[in-house]
N, C-alpha and C positions, 0 to 999 in steps of 0.2 A: 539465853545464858549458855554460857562453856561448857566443854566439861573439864575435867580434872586434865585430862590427854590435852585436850587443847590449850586451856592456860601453864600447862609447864610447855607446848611444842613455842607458843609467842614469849615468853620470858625468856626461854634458851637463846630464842633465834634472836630477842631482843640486844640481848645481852652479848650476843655474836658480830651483832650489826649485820644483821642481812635482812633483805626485806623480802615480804611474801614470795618475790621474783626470783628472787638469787636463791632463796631456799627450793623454790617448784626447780628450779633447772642443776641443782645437786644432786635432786632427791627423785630427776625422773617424771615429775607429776606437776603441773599446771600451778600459776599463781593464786587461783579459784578452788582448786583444789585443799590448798593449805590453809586459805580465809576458812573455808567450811570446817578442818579439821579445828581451827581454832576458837572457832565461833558456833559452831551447830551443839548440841548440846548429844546430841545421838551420832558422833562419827564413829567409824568404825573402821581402820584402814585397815588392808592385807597385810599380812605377815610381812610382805614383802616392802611394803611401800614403810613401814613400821619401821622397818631394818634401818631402810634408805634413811628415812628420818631421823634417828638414832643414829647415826652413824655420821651423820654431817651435822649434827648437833653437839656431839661427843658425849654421848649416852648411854648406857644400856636401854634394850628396848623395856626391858624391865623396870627401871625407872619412870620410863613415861607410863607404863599399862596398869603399874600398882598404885592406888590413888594413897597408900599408908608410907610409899619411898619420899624420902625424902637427900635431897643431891649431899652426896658424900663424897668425903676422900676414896671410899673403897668402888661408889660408883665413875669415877672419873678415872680412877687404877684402871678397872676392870675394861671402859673404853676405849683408853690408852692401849691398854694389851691386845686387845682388839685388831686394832688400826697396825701394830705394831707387827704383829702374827701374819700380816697381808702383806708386808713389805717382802720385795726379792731379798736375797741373801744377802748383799752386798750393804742394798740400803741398811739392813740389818746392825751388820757390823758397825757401819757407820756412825750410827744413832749408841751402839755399846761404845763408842769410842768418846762418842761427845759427853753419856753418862761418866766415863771414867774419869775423865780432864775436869767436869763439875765433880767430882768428889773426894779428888787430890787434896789434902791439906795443904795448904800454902805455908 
């Protein structure tokens, strides 16, 4: 049986369309590596590899590690801002320009 970490990491990734493979080579870590997290029922990954995971899932890692979260608007905000915070400066701008042209009334 699962655990909680693992059935939300295979619905994400389901729901992303990436397969065990495409997700091990985001995230760093082996296609057997991610079967286990999703299928052992005692996984336990590093802080680190947690991140990766989350982070190519578009997550908080907090979503995956609290089995009472449940996927929200303010957790898909919060991994947005995330991702967003990591970009160079420029890319930055770019992304506030394309929010401003989606929020023009026509």
């Amino acid at each position: 049986m699962s655990s909680s970490l693992g059935e939300k990491i295979r619905e994400l990734r389901l729901k992303k369309g990436l397969s065990l493979e495409k997700l091990g080579e985001l995230t760093d870590t082996s296609k057997s590596y991610i079967w286990e997290l999703e299928n052992r029922k005692s996984a336990n990954p590093t802080a680190d590899k947690l991140a990766k995971i989350s982070h190519a899932l578009g997550v908080t890692t907090d979503y995956l590690t609290n089995d009472e979260a449940k996927l929200s608007t303010n957790i898909l905000q919060e991994a947005f801002f995330r991702k967003f915070k990591l970009l160079n400066e420029s890319d930055q701008k770019k992304m506030v320009q394309l929010v401003d042209l989606w929020s023009k009334p026509e």
